[in-house]
C-alpha positions in Angstrom: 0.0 0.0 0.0 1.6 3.7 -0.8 1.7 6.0 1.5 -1.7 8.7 1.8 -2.0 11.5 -0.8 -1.7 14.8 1.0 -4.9 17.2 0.1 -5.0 21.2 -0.4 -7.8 23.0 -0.7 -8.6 25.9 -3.7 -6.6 28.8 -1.1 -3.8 25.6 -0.6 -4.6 25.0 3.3 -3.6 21.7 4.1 -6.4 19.2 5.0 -6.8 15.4 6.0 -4.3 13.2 3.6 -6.7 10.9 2.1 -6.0 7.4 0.8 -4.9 6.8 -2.3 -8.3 5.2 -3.9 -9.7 8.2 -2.5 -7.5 10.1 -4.1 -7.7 8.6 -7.7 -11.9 8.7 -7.6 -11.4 12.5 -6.8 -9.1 13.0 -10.0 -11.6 10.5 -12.0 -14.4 12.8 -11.3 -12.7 16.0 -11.6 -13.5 17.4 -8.3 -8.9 17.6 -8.0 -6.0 17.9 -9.8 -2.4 16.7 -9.2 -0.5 19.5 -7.4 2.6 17.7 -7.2 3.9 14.4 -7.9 6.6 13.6 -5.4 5.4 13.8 -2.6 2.0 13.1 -4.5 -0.3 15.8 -3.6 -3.7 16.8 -5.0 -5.6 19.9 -5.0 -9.2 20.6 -4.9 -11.6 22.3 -7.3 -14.2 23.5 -4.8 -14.0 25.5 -1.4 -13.6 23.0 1.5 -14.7 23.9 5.4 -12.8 20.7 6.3 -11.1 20.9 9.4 -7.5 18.9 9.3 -6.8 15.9 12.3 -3.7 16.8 14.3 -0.7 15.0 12.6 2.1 14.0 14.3 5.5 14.7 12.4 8.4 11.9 13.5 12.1 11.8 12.4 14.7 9.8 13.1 17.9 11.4 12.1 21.0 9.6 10.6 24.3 9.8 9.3 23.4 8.9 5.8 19.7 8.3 5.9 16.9 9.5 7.9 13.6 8.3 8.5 10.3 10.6 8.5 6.9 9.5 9.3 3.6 11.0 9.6 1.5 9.2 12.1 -2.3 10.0 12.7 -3.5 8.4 16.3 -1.4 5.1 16.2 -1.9 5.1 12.6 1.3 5.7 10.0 -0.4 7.1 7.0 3.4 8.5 5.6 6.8 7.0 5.3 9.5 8.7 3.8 13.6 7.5 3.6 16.2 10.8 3.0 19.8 10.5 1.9 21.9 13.0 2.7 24.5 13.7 0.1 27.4 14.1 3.2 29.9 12.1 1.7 29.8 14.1 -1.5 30.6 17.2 0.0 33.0 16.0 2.2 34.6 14.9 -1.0 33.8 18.3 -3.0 36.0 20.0 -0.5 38.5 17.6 -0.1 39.2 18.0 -3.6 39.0 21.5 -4.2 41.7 22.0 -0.8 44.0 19.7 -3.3 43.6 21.9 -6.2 44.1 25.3 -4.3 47.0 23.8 -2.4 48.6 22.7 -5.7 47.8 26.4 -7.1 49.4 28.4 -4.1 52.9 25.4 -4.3 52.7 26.7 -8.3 53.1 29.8 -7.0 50.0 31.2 -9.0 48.3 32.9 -6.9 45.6 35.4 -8.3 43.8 37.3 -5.9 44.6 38.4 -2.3 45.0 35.9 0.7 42.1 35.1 2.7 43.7 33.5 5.8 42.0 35.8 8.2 38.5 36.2 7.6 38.0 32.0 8.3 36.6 32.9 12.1 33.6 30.2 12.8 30.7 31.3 14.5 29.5 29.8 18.1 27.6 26.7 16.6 29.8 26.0 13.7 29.4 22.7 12.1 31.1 21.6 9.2 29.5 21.5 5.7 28.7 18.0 5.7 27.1 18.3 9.0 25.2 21.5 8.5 23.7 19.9 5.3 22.2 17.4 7.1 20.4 19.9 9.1 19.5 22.3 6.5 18.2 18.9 4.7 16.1 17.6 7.8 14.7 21.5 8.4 13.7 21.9 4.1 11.5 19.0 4.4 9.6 20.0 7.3 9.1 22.9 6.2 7.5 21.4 3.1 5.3 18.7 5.1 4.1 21.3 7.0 3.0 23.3 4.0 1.4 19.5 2.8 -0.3 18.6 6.0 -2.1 19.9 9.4 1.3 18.9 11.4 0.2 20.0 15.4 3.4 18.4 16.6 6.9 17.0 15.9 8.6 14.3 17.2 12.8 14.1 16.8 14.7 11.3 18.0 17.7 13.7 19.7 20.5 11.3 20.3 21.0 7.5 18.4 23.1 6.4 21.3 23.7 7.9 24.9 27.4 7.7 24.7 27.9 9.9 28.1 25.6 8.0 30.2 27.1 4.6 29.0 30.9 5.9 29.6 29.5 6.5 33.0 26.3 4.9 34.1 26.1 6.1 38.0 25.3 9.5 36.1 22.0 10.2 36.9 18.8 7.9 37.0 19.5 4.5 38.0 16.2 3.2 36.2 17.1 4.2 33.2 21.0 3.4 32.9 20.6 0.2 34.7 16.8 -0.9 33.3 15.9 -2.1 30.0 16.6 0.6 27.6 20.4 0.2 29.0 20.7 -3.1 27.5 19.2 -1.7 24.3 21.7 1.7 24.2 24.9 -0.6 24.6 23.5 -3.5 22.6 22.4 -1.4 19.6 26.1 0.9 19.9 27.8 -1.9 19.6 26.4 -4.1 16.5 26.6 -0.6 14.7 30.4 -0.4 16.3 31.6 -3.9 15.3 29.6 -4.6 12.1 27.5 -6.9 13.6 30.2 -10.0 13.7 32.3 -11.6 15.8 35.3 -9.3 17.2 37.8 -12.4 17.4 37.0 -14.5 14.3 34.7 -12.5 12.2 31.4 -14.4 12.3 28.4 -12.9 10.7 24.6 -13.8 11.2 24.9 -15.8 14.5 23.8 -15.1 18.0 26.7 -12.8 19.8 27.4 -12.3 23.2 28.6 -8.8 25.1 32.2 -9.3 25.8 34.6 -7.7 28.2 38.2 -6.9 26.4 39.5 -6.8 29.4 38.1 -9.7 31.9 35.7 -8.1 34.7 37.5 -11.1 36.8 40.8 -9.3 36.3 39.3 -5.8 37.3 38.2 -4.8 33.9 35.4 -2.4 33.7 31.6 -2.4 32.5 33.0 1.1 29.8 31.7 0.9 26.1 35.8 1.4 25.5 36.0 -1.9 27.2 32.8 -4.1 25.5 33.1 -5.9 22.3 30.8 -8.7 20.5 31.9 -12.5 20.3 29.9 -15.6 18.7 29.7 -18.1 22.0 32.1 -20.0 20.8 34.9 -17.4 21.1 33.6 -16.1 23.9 34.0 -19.1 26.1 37.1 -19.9 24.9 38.5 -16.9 25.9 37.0 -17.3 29.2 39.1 -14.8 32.0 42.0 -15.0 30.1 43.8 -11.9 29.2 43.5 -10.6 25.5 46.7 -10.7 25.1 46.9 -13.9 26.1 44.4 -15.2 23.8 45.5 -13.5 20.9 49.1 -14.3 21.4 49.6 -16.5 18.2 47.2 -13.5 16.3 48.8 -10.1 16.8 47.0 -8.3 13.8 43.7 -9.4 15.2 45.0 -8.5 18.5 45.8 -4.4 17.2 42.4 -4.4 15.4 40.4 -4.9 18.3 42.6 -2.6 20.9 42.8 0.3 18.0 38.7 -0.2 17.0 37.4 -0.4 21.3 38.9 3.0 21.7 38.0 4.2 17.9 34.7 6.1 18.7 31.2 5.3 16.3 31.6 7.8 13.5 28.1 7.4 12.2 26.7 7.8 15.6 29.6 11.5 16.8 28.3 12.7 12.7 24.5 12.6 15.1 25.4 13.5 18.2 27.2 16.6 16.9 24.5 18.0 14.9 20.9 16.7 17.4 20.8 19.9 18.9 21.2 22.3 16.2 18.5 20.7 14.4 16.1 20.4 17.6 17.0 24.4 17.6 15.7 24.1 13.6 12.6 22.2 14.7 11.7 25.2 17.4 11.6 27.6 14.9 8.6 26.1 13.6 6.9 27.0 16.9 5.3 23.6 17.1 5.3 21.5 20.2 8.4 19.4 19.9 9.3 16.2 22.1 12.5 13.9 21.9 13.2 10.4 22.3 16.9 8.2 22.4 18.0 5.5 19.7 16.9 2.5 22.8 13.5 3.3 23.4 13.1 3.6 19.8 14.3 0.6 19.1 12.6 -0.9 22.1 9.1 0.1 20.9 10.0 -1.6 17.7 11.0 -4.5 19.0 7.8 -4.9 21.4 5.7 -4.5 18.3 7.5 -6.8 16.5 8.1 -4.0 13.4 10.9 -4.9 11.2 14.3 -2.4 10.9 13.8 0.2 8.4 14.5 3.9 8.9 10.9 5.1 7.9 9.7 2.9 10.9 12.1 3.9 13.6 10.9 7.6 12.8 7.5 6.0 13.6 8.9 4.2 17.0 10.5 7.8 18.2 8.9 8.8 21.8 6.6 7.1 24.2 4.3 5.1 21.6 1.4 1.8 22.6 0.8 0.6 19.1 1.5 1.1 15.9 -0.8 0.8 12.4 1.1 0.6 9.4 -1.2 1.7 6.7 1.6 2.4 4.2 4.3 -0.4 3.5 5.7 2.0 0.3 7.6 4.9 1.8 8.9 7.5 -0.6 12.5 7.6 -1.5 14.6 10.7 -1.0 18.2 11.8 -2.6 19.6 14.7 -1.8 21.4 15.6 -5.3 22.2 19.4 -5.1 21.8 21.7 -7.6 24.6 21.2 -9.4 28.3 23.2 -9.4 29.5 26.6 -10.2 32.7 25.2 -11.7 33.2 26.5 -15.3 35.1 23.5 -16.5 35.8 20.3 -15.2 39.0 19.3 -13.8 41.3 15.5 -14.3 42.7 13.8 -11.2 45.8 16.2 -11.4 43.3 19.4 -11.7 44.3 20.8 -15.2 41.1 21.9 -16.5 39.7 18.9 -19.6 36.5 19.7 -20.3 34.1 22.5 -21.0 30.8 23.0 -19.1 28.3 25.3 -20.9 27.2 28.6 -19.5 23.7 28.6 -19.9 21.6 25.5 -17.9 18.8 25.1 -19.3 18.4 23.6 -23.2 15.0 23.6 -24.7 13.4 24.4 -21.6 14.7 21.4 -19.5 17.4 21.3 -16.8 19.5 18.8 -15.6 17.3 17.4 -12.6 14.3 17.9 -13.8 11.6 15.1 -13.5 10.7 14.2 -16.9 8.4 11.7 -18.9 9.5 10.5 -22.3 7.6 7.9 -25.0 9.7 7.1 -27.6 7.7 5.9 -30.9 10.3 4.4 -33.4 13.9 4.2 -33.5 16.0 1.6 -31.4 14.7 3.1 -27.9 10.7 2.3 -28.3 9.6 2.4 -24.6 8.3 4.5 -22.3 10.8 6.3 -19.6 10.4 8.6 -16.5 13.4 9.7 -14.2 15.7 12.6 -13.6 17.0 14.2 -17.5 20.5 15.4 -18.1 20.5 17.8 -20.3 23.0 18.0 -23.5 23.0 21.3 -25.5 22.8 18.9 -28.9 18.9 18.5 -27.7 19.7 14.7 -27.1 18.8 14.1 -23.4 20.3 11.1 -20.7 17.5 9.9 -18.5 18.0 7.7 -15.7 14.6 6.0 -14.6 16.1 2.2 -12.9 18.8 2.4 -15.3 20.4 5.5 -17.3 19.1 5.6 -21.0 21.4 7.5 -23.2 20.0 9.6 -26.1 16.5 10.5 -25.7 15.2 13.7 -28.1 13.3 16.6 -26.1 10.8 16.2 -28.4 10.1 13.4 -26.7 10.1 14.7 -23.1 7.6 16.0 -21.2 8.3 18.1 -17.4 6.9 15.9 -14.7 8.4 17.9 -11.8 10.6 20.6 -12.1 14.2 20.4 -10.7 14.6 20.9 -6.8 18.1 19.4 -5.7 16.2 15.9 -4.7 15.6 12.5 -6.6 12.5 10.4 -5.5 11.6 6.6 -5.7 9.8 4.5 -4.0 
């Protein structure tokens, strides 16, 4: 089942999302028209004195995807997955600091040093970080121009790396209950890959293992935990590591260098959970938080399956769930593209010319488009994002990229807004 079509009236108020049959009779008899395809939105013909339910807005932020879900009651009427486009900038800037630093050793300079004006603000996070944020924050803003949103929901922290460092913190019931187990538990599949930390096993039952024996004074520190497979782990028994992995002194480094190597996917959410909670205030809607273990302990008590859409749904105190969609929409962040006038090799002489003016008979790279092909080797039927080629002979990449479609042929589904969609 897809997810609910969101529903505007003739002044574009948000009302009830309605089911997608619903929706489809309403376009049949011509009381709507299609607003906008992704997210699929309809608007109506006539004045509407409907008033909206309260929706509940959930998000469960990541490092490379996040999961969004509108919930009604204990009913999910919308799932949505984002990808964040992180690692592409990290690798944008990575590679423009090699071309600048290769300019300035050529001695080549061409326009006054900056080295003084790079003061960061109180709040600074890097680029990759901050997009995440900026991301998260653009598509609330457009939910709640799709929907009557009365509250959000924001999972502020995947794991509670203070309070398992040092678990005599505060609140015994918590650090020492069941959402304890779940916090470590969950930190540390994500921090050893979900195998065995001594041989390497994969899709078996493992066991939370001290490094360092508790017998021999070792401690109960996320520094000092690890997963083995129960073989492994009762073979070691209270021996010393170094004992154990005497005859295996690579495996040995791995696991002393990766116990004190902290979760880089769970630091890239920790830094940036409060800078977008601050995002989420702006919107002056009521706004309450949840951790990464009582999400994934609702999830587990309702025997949900793991998907990011569905932890969004798990965030907070929940007592059931309904999953009336089981089709979330797919997100990718894609940009809008580069200023660069020319493209550089791997050694960042300029190779190729990029043209000045975007758009080519009315398309732009990124835009949604549909195209039927009538005769010539590409007969079919195609709809995905266009590349655009000032020769008028358009790429297209639908489930697989399609190379030299005519804009004759294309038609403008949705125009380009720095996001792919799927489902």
């Amino acid at each position: 089942m897809s997810n609910f079509a969101f529903v505007l009236d003739t002044t574009k108020r948000p009302l009830a999302p309605v089911h997608p049959a619903k929706a489809r009779l309403l376009l049949k008899e011509g009381k709507a028209a299609v607003f906008k395809l992704y997210p699929f939105t309809i608007i109506l013909k006539e004045v509407s004195n409907a008033i909206g339910p309260n929706l509940e807005l959930k998000i469960d932020p990541g490092s490379k995807t996040t999961g969004i879900a509108i919930v009604q009651g204990n009913k999910v009427i919308f799932g949505a997955e984002l990808t964040h486009r992180g690692q592409a900038i990290k690798a944008s800037l990575e590679s423009r600091r090699s071309l600048r630093r290769s300019r300035r050793n050529r001695h080549t300079r061409y326009r006054k040093a900056k080295f003084l004006n790079r003061t960061r603000f109180q709040g600074w996070l890097a680029p990759s970080l901050q997009h995440r944020v900026e991301t998260i924050s653009t598509w609330v803003k457009r939910l709640l121009k799709l929907a009557p949103i009365s509250s959000i929901s924001q999972e502020l922290v995947r794991f509670d790396l203070q309070q398992m460092e040092n678990p005599e913190i505060s609140g015994t019931e918590y650090q020492q209950g069941t959402l304890l187990g779940y916090e470590v538990r969950e930190y540390l599949l994500n921090k050893w890959e979900r195998k065995c930390a001594y041989c390497g096993l994969e899709n078996v039952p493992l066991q939370v293992e001290h490094i360092h024996p508790k017998a021999n004074g070792g401690s109960n520190r996320i520094s000092n935990l690890c997963l083995a497979c129960s073989k492994c782990n009762q073979k070691k028994g209270t021996q010393s590591i170094e004992k154990f992995l005497a005859k295996k002194p690579e495996v040995l480094k791995r696991i002393l260098a990766q116990a004190k190597r902290p979760l880089k996917d769970a630091a890239a959410v920790n830094s940036t959970r409060w800078a977008l909670l601050n995002k989420l205030k702006e919107t002056g809607l009521p706004i309450s938080t949840g951790s990464g273990g009582l999400t994934k302990f609702n999830r587990t008590r309702l025997n949900l399956p793991k998907t990011h859409w569905i932890d969004a749904a798990c965030v907070g105190k929940i007592d059931s769930l309904k999953l009336l969609t089981n089709k979330p929409l797919l997100i990718k962040a894609t940009g809008h593209g580069t200023r660069q006038m020319c493209r550089t090799d791997k050694f960042g002489f300029p190779d190729r010319y990029v043209p000045r003016f975007k758009s080519v008979k009315g398309f732009k790279t990124g835009d949604i488009v549909k195209a039927i092909v009538v005769n010539g080797k590409k007969v079919g039927r195609y709809m995905g994002r266009v590349a655009v080629r000032t020769t008028g002979s358009f790429n297209i990449y639908a489930t697989k990229l399609v190379q030299g479609i005519s804009f004759k042929c294309c038609q403008i589904v949705q125009r380009k807004d720095g996001y792919n969609y799927g489902f």
